[in-house]
C-alpha positions as CSV (number, residue, x, y, z in Angstrom):
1,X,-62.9,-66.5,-56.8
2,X,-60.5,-64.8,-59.5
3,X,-61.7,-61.3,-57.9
4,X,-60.9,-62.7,-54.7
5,X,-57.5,-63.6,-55.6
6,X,-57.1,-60.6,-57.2
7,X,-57.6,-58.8,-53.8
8,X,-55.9,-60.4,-51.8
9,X,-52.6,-60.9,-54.2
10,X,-52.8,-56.5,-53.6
11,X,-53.8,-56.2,-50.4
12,X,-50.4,-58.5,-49.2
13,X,-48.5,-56.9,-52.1
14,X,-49.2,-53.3,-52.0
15,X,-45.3,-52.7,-51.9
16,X,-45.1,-53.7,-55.2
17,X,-48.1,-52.4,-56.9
18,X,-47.5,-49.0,-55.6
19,X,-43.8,-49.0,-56.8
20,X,-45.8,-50.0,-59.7
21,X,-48.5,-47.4,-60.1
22,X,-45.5,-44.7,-59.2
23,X,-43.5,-46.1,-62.4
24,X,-46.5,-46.2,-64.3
25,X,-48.7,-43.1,-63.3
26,X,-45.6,-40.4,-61.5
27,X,-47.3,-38.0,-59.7
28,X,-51.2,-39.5,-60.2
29,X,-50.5,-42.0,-57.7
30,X,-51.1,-38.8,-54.8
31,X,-54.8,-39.1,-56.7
32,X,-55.3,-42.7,-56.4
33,X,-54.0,-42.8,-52.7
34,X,-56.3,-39.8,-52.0
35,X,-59.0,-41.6,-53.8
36,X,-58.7,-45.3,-51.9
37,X,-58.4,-43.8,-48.6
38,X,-61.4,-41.2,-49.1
39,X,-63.6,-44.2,-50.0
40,X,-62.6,-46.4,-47.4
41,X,-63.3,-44.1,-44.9
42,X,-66.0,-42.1,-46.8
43,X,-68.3,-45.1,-48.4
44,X,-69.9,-47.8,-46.0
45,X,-70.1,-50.4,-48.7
46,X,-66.0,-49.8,-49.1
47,X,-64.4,-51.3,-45.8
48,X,-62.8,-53.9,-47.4
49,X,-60.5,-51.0,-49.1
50,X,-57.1,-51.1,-47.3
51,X,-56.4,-48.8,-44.4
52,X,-53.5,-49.2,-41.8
53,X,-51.3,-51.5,-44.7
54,X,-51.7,-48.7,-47.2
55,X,-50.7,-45.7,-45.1
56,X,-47.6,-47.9,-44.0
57,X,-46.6,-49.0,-47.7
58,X,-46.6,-45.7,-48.8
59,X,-45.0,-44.2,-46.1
60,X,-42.2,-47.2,-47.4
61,X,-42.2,-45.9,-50.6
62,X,-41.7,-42.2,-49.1
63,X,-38.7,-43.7,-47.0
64,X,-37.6,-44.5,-50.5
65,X,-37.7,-41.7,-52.2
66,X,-40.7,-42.1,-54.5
67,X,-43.4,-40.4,-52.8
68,X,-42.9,-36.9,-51.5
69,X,-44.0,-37.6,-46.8
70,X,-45.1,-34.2,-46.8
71,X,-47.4,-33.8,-49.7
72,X,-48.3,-38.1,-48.9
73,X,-49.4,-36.7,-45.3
74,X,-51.4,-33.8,-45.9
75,X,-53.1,-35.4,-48.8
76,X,-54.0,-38.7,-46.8
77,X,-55.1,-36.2,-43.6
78,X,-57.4,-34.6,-46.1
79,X,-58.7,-37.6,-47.5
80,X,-59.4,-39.1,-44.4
81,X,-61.3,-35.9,-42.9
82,X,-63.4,-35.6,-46.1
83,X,-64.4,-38.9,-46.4
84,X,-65.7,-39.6,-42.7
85,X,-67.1,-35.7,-43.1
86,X,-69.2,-37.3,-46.3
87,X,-70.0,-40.3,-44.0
88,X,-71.5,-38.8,-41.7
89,X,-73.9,-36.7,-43.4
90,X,-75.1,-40.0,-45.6
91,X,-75.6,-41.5,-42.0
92,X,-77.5,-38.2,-40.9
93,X,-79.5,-38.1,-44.0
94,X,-79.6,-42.1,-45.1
95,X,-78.7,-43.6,-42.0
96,X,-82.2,-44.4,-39.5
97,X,-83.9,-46.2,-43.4
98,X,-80.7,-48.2,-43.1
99,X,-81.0,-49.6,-39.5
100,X,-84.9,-50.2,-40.5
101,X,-84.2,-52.5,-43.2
102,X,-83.3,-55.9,-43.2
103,X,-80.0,-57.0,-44.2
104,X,-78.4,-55.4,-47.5
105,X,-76.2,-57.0,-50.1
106,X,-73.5,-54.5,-49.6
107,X,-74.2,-53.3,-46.5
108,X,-74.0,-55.3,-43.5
109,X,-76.6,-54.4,-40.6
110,X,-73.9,-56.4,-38.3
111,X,-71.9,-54.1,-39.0
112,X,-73.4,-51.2,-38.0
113,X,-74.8,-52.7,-34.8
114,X,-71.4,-53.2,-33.6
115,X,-70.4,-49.9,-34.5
116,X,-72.8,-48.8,-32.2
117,X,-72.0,-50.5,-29.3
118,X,-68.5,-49.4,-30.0
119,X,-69.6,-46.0,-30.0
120,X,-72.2,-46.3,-26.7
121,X,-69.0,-47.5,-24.7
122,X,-66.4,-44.6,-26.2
123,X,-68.3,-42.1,-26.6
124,X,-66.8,-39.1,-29.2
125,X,-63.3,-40.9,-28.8
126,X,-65.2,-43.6,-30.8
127,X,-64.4,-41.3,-34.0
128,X,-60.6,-41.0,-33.0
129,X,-60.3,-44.7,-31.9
130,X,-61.9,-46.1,-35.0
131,X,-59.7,-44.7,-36.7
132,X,-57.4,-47.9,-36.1
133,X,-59.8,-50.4,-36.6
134,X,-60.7,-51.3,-39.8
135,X,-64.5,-51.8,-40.6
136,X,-65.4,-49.9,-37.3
137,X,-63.2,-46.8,-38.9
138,X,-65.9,-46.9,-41.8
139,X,-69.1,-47.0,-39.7
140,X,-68.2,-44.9,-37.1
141,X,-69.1,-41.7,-38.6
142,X,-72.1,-43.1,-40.2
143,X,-73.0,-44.1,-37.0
144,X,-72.2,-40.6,-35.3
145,X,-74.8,-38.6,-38.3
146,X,-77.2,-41.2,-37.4
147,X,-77.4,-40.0,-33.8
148,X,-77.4,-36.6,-35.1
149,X,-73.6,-35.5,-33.0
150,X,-73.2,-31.8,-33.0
151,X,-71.0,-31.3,-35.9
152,X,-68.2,-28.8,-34.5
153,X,-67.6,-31.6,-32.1
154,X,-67.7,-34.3,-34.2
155,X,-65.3,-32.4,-37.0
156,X,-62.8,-31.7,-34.0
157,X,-62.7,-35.9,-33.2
158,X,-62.4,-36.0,-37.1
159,X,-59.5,-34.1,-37.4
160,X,-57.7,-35.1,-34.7
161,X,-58.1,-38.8,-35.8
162,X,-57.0,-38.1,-39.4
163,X,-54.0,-36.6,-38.0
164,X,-53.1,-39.2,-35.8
165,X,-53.7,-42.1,-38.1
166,X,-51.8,-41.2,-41.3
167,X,-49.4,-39.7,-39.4
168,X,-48.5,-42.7,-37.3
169,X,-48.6,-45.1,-39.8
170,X,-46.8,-43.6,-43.1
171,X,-44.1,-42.3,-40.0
172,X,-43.5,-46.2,-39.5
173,X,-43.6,-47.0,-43.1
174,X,-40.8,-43.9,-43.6
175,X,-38.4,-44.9,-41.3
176,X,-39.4,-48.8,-40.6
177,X,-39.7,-50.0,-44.3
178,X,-35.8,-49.9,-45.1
179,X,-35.2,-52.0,-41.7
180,X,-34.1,-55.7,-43.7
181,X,-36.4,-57.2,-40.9
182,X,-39.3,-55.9,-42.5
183,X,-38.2,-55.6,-46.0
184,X,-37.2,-59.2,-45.8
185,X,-40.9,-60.1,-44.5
186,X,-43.0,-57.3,-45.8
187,X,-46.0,-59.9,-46.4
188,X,-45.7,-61.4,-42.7
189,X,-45.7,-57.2,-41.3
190,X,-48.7,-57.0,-43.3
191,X,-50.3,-59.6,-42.0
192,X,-49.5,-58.3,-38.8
193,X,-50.8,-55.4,-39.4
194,X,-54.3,-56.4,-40.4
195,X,-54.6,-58.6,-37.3
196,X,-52.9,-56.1,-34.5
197,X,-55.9,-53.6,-36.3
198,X,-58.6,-55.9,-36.2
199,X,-57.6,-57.4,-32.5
200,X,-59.7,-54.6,-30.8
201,X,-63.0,-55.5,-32.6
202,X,-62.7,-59.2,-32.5
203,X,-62.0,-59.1,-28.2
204,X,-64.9,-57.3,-28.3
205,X,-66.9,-59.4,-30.5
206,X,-65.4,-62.5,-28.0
207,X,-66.7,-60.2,-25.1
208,X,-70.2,-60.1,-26.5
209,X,-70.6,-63.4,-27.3
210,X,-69.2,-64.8,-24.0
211,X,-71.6,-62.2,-22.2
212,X,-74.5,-63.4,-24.2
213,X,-75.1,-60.9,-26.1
């Protein structure tokens, strides 16, 4: 429950324990933030790691002067293309074991299921979609080396994703975060955040259940 609490207490303040890993680390921060987002998007037992609320934090703290939005960017866009690149090869080499076994302590078979009726309806896009919507954005590519997707085309829907994803969000964090609306109400944007991200998933969770699925 501690652990829990622990989480959470980042997750809805990462304002303030990023100001405080920049006082406390300088420059290593770009590591960390590389680090987080390349297993959140890289590991399928990581999707709890924060996504959308990171990139937009930082992208605060950028707008503030203690992150550099250029090197942030290009870091994050790297991270994010390596660590769904590394996804999808554990899903083309781990990935059909994984949908034979029964549920896993880490890994949810749920998960994955959806993920692939999310990707049966989108197609490639999937890979670019997913990349707003947290749990899907971790499975997607997993789910994409499982059905063995050519990989030119799948690294083109990577890359354009990345892009679009960090760039979007630590944009809004630069030149949103020093509005006093959201300053004043950073844990309530946060919030808002997390649900506008997971809104997608959950309608169609609601859709497949109402169609009996």
């Amino acid at each position: 429950m501690d652990l829990l609490l622990h989480f959470l207490d980042i997750l809805l303040h990462l304002d303030r324990h990023l100001t405080t890993l920049v006082t406390d680390y300088g420059p290593w921060v770009y590591g960390i933030l590389f680090l987080i987002i390349f297993c959140e998007t890289g590991l399928v037992v990581t999707p709890f790691l924060p996504g959308d609320s990171l990139l937009f934090v930082a992208g605060m703290l950028a707008g503030a002067g203690l992150l550099d939005p250029a090197w942030l960017m290009l870091l994050l866009i790297l991270a994010a293309i390596l660590g769904d690149s590394l996804n999808y090869s554990i899903g083309r080499w781990a990935g059909p074991a994984v949908f034979r076994k029964e549920e896993g302590r880490f890994l949810k078979k749920k998960h994955l299921e959806h993920t692939q009726r999310f990707y049966e309806k989108h197609g490639g896009k999937t890979i670019i979609i997913a990349r707003f919507v947290p749990i899907v954005r971790t499975f997607a590519p997993f789910v994409a080396g499982i059905g063995n997707m050519i990989y030119r085309r799948f690294l083109a829907y990577n890359v354009a994703g990345a892009i679009l994803w960090v760039v979007s969000l630590v944009t809004a964090g630069y030149f949103l975060g020093d509005l006093p609306v959201i300053k004043d109400n950073l844990t309530a944007v946060i919030f808002g955040i997390i649900f506008i991200s997971l809104l997608p998933g959950l309608i169609e969770y609601w859709r497949h259940r109402r169609a009996g699925g």
